[in-house]
C-alpha positions as CSV (number, residue, x, y, z in Angstrom):
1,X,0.0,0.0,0.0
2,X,1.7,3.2,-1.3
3,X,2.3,5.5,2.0
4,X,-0.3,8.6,2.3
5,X,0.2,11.8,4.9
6,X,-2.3,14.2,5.9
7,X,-1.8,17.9,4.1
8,X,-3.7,20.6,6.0
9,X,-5.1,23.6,4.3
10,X,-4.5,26.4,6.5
11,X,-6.9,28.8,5.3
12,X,-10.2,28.0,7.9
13,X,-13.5,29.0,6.8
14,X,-15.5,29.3,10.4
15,X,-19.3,27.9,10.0
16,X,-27.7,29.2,11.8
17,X,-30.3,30.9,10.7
18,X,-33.0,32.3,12.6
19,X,-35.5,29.9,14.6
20,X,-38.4,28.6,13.0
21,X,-41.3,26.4,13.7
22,X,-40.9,22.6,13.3
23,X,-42.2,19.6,13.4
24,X,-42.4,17.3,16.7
25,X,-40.6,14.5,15.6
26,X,1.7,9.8,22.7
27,X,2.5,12.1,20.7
28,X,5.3,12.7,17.7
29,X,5.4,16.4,17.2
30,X,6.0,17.4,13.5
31,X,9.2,20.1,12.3
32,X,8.2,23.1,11.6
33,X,8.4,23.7,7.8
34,X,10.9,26.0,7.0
35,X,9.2,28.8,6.4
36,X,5.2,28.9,6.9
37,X,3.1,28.6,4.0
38,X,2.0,32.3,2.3
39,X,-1.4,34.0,3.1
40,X,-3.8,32.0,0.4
41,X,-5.1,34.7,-1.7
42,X,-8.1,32.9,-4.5
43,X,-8.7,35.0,-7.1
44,X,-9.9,34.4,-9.6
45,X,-11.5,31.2,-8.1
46,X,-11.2,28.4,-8.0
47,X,-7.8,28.3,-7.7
48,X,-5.3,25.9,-5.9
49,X,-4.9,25.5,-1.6
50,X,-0.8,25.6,-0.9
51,X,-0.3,22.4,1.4
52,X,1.1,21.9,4.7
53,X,2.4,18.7,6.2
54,X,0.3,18.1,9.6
55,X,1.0,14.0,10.2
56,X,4.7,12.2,10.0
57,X,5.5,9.0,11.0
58,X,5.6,7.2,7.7
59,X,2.1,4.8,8.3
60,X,-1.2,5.6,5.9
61,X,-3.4,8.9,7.3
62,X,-6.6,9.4,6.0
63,X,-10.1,11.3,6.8
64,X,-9.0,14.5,8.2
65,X,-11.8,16.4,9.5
66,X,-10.2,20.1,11.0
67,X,-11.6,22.8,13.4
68,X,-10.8,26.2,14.8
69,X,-10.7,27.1,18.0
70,X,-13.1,30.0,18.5
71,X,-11.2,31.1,21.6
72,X,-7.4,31.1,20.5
73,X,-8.2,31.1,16.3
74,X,-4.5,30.3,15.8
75,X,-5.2,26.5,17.4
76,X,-6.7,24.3,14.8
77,X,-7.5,20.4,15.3
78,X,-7.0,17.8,12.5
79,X,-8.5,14.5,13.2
80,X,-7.6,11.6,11.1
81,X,-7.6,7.8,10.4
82,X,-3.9,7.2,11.4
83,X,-2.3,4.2,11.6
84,X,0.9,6.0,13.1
85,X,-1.4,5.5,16.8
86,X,0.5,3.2,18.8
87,X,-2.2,0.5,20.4
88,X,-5.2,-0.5,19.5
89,X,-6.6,2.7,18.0
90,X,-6.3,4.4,14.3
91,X,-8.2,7.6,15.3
92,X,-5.8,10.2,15.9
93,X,-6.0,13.5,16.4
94,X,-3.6,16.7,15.7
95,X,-3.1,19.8,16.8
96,X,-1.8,23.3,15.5
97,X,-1.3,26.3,18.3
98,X,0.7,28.4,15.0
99,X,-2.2,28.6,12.4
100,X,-1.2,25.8,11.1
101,X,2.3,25.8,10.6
102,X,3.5,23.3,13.1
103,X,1.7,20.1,13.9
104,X,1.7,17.3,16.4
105,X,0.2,14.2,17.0
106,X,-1.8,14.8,20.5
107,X,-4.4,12.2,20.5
108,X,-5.1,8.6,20.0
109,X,-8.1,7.1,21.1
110,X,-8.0,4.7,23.7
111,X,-10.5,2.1,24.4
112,X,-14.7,2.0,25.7
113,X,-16.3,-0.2,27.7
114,X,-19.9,-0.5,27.1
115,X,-21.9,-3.5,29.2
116,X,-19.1,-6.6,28.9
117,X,-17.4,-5.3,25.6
118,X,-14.3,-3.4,25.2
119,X,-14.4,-1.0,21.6
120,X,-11.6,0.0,19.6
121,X,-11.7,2.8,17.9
122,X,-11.3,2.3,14.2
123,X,-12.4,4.9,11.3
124,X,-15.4,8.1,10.7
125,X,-12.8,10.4,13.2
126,X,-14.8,14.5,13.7
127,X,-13.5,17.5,15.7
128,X,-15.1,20.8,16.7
129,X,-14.5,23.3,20.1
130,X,-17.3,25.0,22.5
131,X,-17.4,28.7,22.6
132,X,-15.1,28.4,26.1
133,X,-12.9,26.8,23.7
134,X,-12.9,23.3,24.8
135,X,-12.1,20.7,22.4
136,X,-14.2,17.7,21.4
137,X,-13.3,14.5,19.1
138,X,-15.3,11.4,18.2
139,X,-15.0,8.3,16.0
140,X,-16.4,4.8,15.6
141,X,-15.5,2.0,17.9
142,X,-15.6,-1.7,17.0
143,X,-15.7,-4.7,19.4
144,X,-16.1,-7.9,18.7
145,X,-17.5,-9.0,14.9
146,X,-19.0,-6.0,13.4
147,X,-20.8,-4.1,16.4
148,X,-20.4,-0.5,16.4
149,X,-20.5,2.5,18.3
150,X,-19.3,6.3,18.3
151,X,-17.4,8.2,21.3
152,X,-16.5,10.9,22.3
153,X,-13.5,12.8,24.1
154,X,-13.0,16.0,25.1
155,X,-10.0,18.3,26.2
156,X,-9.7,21.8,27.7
157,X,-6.8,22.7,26.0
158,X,-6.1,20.4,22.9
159,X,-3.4,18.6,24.0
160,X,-4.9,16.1,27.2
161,X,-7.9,14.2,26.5
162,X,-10.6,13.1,29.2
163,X,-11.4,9.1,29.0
164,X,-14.2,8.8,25.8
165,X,-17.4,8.9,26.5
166,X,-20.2,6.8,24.7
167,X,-22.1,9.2,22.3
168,X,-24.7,6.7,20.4
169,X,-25.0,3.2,21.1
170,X,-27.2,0.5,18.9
171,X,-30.1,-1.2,21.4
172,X,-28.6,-4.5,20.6
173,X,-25.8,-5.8,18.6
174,X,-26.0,-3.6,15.8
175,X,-23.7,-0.6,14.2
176,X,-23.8,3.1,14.5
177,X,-21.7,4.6,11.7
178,X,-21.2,7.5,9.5
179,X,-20.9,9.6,11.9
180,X,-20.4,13.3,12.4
181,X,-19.4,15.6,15.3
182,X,-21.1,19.5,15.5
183,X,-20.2,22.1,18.7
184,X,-22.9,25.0,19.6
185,X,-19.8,27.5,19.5
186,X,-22.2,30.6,20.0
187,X,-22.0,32.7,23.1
188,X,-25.7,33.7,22.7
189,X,-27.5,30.7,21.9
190,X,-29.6,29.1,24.1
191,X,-27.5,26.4,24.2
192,X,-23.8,27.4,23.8
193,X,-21.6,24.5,24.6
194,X,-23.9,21.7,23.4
195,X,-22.3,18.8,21.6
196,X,-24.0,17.1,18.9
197,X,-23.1,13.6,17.3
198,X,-25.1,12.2,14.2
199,X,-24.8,8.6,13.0
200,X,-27.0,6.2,11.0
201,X,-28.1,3.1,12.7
202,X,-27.6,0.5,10.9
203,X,-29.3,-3.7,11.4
204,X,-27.2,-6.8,11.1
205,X,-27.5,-8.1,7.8
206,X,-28.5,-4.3,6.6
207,X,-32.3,-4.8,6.2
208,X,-33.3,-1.4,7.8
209,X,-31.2,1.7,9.1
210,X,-31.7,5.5,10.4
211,X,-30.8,8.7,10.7
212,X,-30.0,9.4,14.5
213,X,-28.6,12.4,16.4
214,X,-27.4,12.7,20.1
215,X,-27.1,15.9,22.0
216,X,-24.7,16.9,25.4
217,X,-25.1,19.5,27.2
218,X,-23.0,19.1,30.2
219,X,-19.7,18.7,28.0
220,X,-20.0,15.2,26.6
221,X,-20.3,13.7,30.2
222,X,-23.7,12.2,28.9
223,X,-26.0,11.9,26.2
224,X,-29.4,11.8,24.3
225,X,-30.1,10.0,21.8
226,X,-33.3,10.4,19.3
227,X,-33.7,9.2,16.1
228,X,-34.0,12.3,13.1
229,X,-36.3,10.5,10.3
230,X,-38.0,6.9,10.6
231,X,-36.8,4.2,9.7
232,X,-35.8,2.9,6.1
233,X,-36.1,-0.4,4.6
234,X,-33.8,-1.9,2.5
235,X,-33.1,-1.0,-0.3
236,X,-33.9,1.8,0.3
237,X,-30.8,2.9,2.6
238,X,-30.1,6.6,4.8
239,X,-26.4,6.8,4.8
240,X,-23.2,10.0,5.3
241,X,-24.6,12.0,7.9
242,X,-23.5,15.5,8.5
243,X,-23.9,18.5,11.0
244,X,-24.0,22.4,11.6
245,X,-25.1,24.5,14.4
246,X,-26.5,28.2,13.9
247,X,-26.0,31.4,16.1
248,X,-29.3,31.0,17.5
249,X,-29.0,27.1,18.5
250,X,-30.6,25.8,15.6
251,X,-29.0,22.2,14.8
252,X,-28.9,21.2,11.3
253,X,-28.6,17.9,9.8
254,X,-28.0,16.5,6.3
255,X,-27.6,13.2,4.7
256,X,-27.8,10.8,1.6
257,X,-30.6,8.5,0.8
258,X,-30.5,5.5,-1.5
259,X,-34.0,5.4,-3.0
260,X,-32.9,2.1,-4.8
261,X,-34.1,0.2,-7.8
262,X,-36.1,-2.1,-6.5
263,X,-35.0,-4.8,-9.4
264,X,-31.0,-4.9,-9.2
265,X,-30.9,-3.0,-6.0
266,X,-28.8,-0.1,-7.4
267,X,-28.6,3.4,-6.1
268,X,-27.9,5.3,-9.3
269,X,-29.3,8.4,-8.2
270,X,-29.6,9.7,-4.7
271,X,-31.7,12.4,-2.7
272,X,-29.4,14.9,-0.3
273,X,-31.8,15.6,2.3
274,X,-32.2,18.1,5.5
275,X,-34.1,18.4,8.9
276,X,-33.7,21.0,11.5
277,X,-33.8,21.2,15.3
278,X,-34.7,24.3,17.2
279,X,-34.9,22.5,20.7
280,X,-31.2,21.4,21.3
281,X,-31.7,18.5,19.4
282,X,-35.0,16.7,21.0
283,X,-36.5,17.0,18.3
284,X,-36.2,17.1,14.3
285,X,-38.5,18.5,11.9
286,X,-39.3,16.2,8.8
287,X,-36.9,16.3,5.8
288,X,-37.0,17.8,3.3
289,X,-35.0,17.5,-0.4
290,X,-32.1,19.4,-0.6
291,X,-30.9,17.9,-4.1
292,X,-30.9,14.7,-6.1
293,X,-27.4,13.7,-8.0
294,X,-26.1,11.0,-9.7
295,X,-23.2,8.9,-8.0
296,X,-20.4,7.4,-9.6
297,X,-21.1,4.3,-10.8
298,X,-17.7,2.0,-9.3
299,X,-15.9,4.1,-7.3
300,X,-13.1,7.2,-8.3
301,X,-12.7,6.4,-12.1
302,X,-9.4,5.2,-13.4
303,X,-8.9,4.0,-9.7
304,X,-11.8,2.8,-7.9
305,X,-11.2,4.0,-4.9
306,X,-14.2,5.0,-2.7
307,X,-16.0,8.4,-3.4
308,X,-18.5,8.6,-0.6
309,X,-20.7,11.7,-2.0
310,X,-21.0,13.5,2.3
311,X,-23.5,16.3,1.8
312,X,-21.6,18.9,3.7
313,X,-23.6,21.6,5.2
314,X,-22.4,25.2,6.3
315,X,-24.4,28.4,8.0
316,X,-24.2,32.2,7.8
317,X,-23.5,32.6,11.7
318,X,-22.1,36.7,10.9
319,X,-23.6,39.8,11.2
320,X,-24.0,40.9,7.6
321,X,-26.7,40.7,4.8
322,X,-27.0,37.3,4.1
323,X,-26.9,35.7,8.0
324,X,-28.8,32.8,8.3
325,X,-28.6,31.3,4.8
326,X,-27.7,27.7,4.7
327,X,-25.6,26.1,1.9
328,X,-24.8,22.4,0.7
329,X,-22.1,21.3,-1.2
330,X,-22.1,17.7,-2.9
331,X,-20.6,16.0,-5.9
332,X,-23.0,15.0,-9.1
333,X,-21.4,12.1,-11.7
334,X,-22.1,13.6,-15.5
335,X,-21.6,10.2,-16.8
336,X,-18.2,11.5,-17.8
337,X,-17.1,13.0,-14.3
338,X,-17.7,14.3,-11.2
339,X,-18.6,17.8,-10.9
340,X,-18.7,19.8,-7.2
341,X,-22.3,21.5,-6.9
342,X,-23.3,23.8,-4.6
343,X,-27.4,24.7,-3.1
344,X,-28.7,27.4,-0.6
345,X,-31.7,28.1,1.5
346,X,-32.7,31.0,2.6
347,X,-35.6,29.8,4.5
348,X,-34.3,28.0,7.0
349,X,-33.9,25.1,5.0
350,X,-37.9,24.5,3.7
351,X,-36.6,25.1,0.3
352,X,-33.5,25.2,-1.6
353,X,-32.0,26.7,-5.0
354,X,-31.2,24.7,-7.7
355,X,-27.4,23.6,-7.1
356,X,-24.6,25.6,-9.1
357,X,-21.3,24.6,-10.5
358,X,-18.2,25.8,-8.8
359,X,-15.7,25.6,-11.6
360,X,-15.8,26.5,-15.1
361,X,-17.7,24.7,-17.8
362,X,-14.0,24.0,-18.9
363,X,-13.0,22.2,-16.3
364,X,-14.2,18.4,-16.9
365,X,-12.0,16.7,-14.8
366,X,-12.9,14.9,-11.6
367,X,-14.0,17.3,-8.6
368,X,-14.7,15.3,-5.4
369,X,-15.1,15.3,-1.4
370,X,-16.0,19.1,-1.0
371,X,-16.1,20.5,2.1
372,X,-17.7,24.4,3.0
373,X,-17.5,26.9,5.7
374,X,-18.5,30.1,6.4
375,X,-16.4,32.9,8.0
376,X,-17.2,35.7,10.8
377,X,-17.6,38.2,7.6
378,X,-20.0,35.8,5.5
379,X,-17.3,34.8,3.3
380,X,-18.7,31.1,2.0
381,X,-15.6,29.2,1.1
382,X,-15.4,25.8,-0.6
383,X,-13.2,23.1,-0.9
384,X,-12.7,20.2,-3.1
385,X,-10.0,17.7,-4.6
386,X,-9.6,18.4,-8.6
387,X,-8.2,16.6,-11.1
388,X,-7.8,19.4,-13.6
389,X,-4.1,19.4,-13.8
390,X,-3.5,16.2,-14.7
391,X,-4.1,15.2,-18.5
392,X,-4.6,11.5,-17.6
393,X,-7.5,12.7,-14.7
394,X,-5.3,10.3,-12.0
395,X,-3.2,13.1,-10.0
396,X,-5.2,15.3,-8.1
397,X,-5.1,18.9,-5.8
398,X,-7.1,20.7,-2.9
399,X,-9.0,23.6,-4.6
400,X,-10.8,26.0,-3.3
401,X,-13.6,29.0,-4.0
């Protein structure tokens, strides 16, 4: 397996909308490069993201989820898949007090008991900090055969990590995965410092799953869970969960749903969907469609590797004109390649524009996994991974609008 390292962007792009009715439903610290990587100035978009290295140890790092601290802006959190953790684990976590200059590996996490069964943590790792700046990372845990769960840790200053906590648990021996991790970093919410955790349930044998979201509100040392949509049948699957909080408390959530052919079973086309929470997460209004896209048939073409198609979801939480919108970004196969699309609400979610491309008509290479954020000035930036530069559509770079 060819070796892979983490490369962290270091421009941050901080990430509701106003409140509406719903319905009731260790460590290896990394050099510092030589000389820290030059303000990234886009224009004209898109245009490329200069690199720095966040991970070392020479081991495969993967899935890198990153947050700022609201606090101390110049401290930033990487989690990852990394097989560097010594152990058990392979969900790591790094840390940046520079901006993002210097890096070092600050977390792995250790083991969970829940009832007789000892979990190891294994893959889906997310990070985000509280508004007193307190850190927060999750991930899934395995134990024994295939039986899943997701927990979570949390830190005061980035660097020491409490014991993890279970987050969402399956009522019997069944998986919670696809997971994602969302802090209430708003001083004037009604319910700054809440911790939210989002997973799909899934059954042995995969003939139903669900859509589930657990909230915290004494700093991850317990939990709630409730489930966000009913429950789906195969083939028809809910999968990719993912997470944002607005100034006002507001929880949102977004995910994927295979509305499969009921024949061959195939998910050709999917339905990106949203609900919202105004209660801290008791209870979740009834979805609605964001988008439908097309997914890549057999993986990222001319490698196969996975594309998972994450619905990642972003809010307005500044001061200027457009506060409160909401904005999606997802990837849509053209039969040729995949093309980065982005939708906004500005309803609070109960409807949604009709998605845009990011990049030029021109560009007909592969664009995949993008990722969005919103700054304190309403700046809406996105990222993505682009093949543009490489004639045979194989090499790829982080770009960014």
């Amino acid at each position: 397996m060819r070796e892979l390292r983490i490369l962290a962007i270091t421009t941050l792009l901080y990430v509701g909308c106003l409140a509406h009715a719903q319905s009731a439903r260790t460590q290896q610290p990394v050099p510092a490069p030589k000389a820290a990587p030059a303000a990234f100035q886009c224009s004209p978009a898109p245009c490329t993201l200069p690199p720095t290295q966040a991970s070392e140890g020479g081991a495969m790092v993967t899935d890198t989820p990153v947050a700022a601290n609201p606090v101390r802006f110049q401290q930033l959190l990487l989690g990852s898949v990394d097989f560097n953790c010594t152990g058990d684990s392979s969900v790591g976590a790094h840390s940046s007090t520079d901006g993002g200059s210097a890096w070092s590996l600050v977390n792995c996490m250790p083991i969970v008991r829940a009832g007789k069964r000892g979990y190891i943590a294994t893959d889906e790792p997310s990070v985000g900090y509280d508004n007193k700046g307190n850190a927060y990372a999750s991930g899934i845990y395995y134990g024994g055969g295939s039986y899943g769960l997701v927990a979570v840790q949390r830190s005061s200053n980035g660097s020491d990590w409490a014991s993890p906590v279970v987050a969402l648990i399956p009522p019997g021996d069944e998986n919670f995965y696809l997971t994602h991790l969302a802090v209430d970093a708003s001083p004037g919410s009604p319910h700054a410092g809440a911790v939210y955790v989002s997973g799909v349930y899934v059954s042995m044998g995969g003939a139903y799953n669900q859509v589930w979201v657990s909230h915290s509100t004494d700093g991850g040392s317990t939990w709630t869970q409730v489930p966000v949509d009913t429950l789906q049948r195969f083939p028809d699957e809910d999968w990719f969960t993912r997470l944002a909080v607005g100034k006002d408390g507001t929880v949102y959530a977004t995910w994927q749903r295979c509305v499969a052919e009921k024949v061959s079973g195939a998910c050709p086309t999917v339905r990106m969907l949203f609900s919202s929470s105004t209660d801290g997460g008791a209870t979740w209004s009834s979805p609605v469609r964001v988008a439908e896209v097309a997914l890549v048939p057999d993986g990222l073409p001319n490698t196969g590797e996975r594309a998972y198609n994450y619905p990642s979801i972003a809010v307005d939480n500044s001061n200027r004109p457009y506060s409160g919108n909401l904005y999606v970004v997802m990837y849509n196969w053209t039969g040729k390649f995949m093309r980065v699309l982005m939708t906004h609400s500005t309803d609070c979610g109960k409807t949604w524009s009709e998605p845009m491309h990011l990049a030029p008509e021109s560009d007909t290479h592969d664009q995949f996994f993008p990722a969005i954020s919103v700054n304190k000035n309403g700046l809406v930036g996105v990222s993505w991974l682009d093949r543009r530069n490489d004639p045979n559509d194989i090499d790829y770079q982080a770009f960014a609008a």
